[in-house]
C-alpha positions in Angstrom: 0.0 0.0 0.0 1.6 3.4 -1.1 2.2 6.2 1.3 -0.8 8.4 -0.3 -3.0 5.5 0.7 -2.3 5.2 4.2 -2.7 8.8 4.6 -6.2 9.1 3.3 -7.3 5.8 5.3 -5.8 7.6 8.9 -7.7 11.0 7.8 -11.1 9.1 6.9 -10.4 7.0 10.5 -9.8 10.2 11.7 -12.8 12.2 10.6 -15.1 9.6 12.1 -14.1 10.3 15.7 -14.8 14.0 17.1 -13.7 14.7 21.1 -15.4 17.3 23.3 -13.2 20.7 22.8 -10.9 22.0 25.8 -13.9 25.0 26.4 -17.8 24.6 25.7 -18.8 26.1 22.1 -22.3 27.5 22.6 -23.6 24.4 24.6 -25.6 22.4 24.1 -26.3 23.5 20.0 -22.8 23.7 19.6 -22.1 20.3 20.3 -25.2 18.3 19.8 -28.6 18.8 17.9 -31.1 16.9 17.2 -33.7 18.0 14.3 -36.0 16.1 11.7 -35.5 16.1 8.3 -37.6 17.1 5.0 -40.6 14.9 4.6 -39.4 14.0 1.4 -36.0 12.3 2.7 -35.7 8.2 3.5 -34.3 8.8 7.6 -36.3 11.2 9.4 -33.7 12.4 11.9 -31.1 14.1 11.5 -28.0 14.1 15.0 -25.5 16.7 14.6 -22.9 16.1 16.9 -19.5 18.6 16.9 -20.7 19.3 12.7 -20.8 15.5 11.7 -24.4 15.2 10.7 -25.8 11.8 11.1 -29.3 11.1 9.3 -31.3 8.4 10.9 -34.1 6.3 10.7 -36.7 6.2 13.4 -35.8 2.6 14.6 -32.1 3.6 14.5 -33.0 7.2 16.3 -35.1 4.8 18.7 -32.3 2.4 19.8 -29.7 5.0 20.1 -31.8 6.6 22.7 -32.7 3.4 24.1 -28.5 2.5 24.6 -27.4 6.4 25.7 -30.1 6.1 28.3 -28.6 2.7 29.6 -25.0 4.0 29.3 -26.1 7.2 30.7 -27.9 5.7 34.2 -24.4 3.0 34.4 -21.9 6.5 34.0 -24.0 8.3 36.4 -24.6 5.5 39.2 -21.1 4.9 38.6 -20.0 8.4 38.8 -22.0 9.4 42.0 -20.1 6.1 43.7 -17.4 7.7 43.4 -18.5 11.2 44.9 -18.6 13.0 42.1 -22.6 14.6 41.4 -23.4 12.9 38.3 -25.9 14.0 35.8 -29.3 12.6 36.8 -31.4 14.1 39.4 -32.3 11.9 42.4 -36.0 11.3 42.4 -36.2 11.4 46.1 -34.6 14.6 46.3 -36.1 16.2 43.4 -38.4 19.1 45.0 -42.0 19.5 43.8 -42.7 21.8 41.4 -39.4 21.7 39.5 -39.1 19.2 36.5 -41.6 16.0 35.4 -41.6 13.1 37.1 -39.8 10.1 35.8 -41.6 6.7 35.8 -38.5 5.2 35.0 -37.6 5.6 39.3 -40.7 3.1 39.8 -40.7 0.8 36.6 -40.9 -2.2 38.5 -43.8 -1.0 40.6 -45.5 0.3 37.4 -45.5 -3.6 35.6 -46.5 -4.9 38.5 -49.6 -3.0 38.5 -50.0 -3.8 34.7 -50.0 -7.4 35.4 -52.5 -7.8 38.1 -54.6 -5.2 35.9 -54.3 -8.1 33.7 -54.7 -10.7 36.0 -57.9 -9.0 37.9 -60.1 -10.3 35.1 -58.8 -13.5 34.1 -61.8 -16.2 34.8 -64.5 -14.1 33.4 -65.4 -16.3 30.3 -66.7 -18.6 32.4 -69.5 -17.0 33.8 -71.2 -17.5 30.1 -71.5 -21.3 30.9 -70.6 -23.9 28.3 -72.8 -22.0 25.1 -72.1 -18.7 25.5 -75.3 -18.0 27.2 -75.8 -14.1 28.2 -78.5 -13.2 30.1 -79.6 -9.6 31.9 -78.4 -11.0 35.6 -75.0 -10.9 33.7 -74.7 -7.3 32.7 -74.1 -5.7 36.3 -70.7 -7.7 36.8 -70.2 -6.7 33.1 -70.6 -3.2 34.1 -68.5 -3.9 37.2 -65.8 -5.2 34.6 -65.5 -2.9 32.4 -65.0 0.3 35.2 -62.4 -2.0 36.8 -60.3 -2.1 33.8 -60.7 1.2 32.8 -60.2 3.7 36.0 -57.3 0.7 36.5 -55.5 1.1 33.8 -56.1 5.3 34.0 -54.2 5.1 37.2 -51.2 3.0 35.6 -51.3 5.6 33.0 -51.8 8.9 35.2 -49.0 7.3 37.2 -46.5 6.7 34.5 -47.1 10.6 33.3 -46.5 11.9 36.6 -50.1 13.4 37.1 -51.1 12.9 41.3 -54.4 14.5 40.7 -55.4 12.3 37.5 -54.6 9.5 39.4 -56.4 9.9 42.6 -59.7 11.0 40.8 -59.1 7.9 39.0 -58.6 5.5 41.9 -61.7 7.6 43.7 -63.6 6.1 40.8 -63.0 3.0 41.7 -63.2 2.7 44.5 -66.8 3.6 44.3 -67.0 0.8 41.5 -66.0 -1.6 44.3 -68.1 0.0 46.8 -71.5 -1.1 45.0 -70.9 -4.5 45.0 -71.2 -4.1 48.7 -74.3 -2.2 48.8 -76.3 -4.2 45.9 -75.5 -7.1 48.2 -78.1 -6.2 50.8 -79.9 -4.0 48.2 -80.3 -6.5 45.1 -84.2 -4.4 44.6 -81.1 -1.8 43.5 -79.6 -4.3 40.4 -81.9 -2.7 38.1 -80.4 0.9 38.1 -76.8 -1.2 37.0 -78.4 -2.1 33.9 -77.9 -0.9 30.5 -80.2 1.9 30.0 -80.9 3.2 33.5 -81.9 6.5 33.9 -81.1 6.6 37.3 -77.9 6.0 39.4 -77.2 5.0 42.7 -77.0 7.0 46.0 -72.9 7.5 46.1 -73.3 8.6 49.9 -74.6 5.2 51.4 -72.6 3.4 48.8 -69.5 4.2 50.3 -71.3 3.9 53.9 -72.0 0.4 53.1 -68.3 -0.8 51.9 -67.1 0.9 55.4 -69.6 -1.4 57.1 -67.3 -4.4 55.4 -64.4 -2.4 55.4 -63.5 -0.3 58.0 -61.5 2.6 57.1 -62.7 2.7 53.9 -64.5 5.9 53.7 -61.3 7.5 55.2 -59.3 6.8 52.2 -62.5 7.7 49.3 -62.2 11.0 51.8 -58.7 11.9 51.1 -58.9 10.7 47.2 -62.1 12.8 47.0 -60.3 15.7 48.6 -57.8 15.8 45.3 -60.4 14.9 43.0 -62.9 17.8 44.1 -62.3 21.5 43.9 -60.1 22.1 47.0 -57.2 23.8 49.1 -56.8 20.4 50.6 -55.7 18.3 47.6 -55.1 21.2 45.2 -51.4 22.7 44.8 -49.4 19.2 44.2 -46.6 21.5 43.0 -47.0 24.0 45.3 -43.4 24.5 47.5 -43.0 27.1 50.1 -39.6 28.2 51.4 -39.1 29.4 55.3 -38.7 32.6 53.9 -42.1 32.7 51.9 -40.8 32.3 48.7 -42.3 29.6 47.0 -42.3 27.5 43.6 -45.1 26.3 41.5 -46.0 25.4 38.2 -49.8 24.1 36.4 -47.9 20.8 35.1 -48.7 18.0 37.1 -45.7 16.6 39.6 -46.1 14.2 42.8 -44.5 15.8 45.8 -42.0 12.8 46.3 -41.9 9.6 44.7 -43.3 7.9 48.3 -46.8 9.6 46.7 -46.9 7.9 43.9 -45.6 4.3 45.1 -48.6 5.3 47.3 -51.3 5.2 44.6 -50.6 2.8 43.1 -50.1 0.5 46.7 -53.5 1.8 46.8 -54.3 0.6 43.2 -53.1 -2.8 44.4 -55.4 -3.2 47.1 -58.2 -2.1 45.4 -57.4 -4.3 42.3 -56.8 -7.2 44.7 -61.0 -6.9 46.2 -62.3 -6.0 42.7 -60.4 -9.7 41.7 -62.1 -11.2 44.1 -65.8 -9.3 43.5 -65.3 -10.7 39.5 -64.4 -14.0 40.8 -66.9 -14.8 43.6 -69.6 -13.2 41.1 -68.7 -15.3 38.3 -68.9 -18.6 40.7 -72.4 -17.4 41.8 -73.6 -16.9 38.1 -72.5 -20.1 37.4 -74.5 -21.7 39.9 -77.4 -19.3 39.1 -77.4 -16.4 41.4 -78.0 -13.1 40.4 -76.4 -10.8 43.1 -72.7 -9.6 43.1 -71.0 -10.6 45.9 -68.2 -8.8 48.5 -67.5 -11.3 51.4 -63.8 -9.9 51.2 -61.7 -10.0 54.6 -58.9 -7.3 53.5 -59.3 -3.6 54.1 -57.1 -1.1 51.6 -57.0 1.5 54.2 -53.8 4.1 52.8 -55.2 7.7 51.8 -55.0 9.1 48.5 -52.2 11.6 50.1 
């Protein structure tokens, strides 16, 4: 190989590697960008890094990220073992009202709560008997079902965004879901107003007066959930953060105070999935054996507040 040769091969290995320069050149632009390209061009993203433009695909875009966050949380758990202050806030000592919440603190919390959201309906098929038969004494529990599911998986997902107030007016919800199979129990002249159609709803008061006579402190915890859910000082001002001088932060996106309040909700979430399981499952036994009442013969209590 000639001399001329060798020379272009170390430039080219050369202009492939670029190094941070001894002083900051209008950072961050300076030394990174990301942008998106023209709608007419194959990649859709275009990473500038130190004037080396890189154009991207999605997918490729997508797994970068995925492998600088991984490298990013090893370099900065790794960098904060060693004293030094690393470059990701700690979620415990992140104050409220400054910055979103990351979900990625409680990820493991977060599919677990997926899964028994999941796993809170399995066994329902069977309530249809061996042909599929579906009959109006069915439709409550399908009612009962369907609300589970869906203020269930509202809390995952006001959880995962960081919203405290979403996610309590969520989990208020239902746990007055769960409440009514407690009061249709000694009610079951009340069924009818579960059914499609009804143009009339139950009494909300002594529904959740009748899940406290199964569940003692009950009505403590729909107290402190309805506090955030309702217009209130009480359970309004999430982000709000005063100083000993009277200074004070706040800001209209939604932030938990501390990550203990949302590992809080969805604790909550757990215990109220848990008891909705068991409603769906005792219901679907009595179906089967030709009953027509939900049932709520449930020893467990959830009894943590909302905040």
């Amino acid at each position: 190989m000639g001399k001329a040769s060798r020379l272009r091969r170390e430039r080219a290995s050369a202009a492939s590697e670029t190094y941070e320069p001894e002083e900051p050149v209008n950072w961050p632009d300076g030394h990174v960008r990301v942008d998106l390209t023209g709608k007419n061009q194959g990649e859709c993203i275009v990473v500038t890094i130190h004037d080396v433009r890189h154009h991207l695909h999605s997918t490729t875009a997508k797994a970068l990220n995925d492998r600088l966050t991984e490298k990013i949380d090893e370099w900065d758990a790794y960098a904060k073992s060693r004293g030094a202050l690393g470059v990701l806030p700690s979620a415990e000592e992140t104050p409220a009202g400054i910055g979103p919440f990351d979900a990625h603190v409680i990820a493991d919390e977060l599919a677990h709560a997926k899964a028994k959201t999941r796993n809170m309906v399995r066994g329902t098929l069977g309530m249809f008997g061996p042909r599929g038969e579906l009959t109006r004494a069915h439709f409550p529990l399908l009612g009962f079902i369907e609300r589970a599911q869906a203020f269930s998986l509202g809390v995952i997902a006001m959880v995962e965004a960081g919203n405290p107030l979403g996610a309590a007016t969520l989990l208020r919800s239902l746990a007055e879901n769960l409440a009514t199979a407690f009061y249709v129990t000694t009610r079951p002249s009340e069924l009818p107003k579960l059914q499609p159609g009804a143009e009339h709803g139950l009494p909300i008061g002594r529904v959740i007066a009748a899940a406290e006579k199964s569940l003692p402190g009950f009505k403590s915890m729909y107290d402190n959930l309805t506090a955030m859910a309702h217009p209130s000082g009480a359970g309004a001002f999430q982000t709000l953060k005063v100083a000993d001088d009277g200074t004070f932060t706040w800001q209209s996106h939604p932030t938990f105070k501390d990550l203990s309040q949302a590992k809080e909700m969805l604790s909550l979430l757990d215990d109220l999935g848990d008891l909705s399981a068991q409603v769906i499952q005792q219901t679907v036994s009595q179906l089967a054996g030709g009953a027509t009442v939900v049932s709520s013969d449930h020893p467990s209590t959830p009894s943590k507040g909302g905040h």
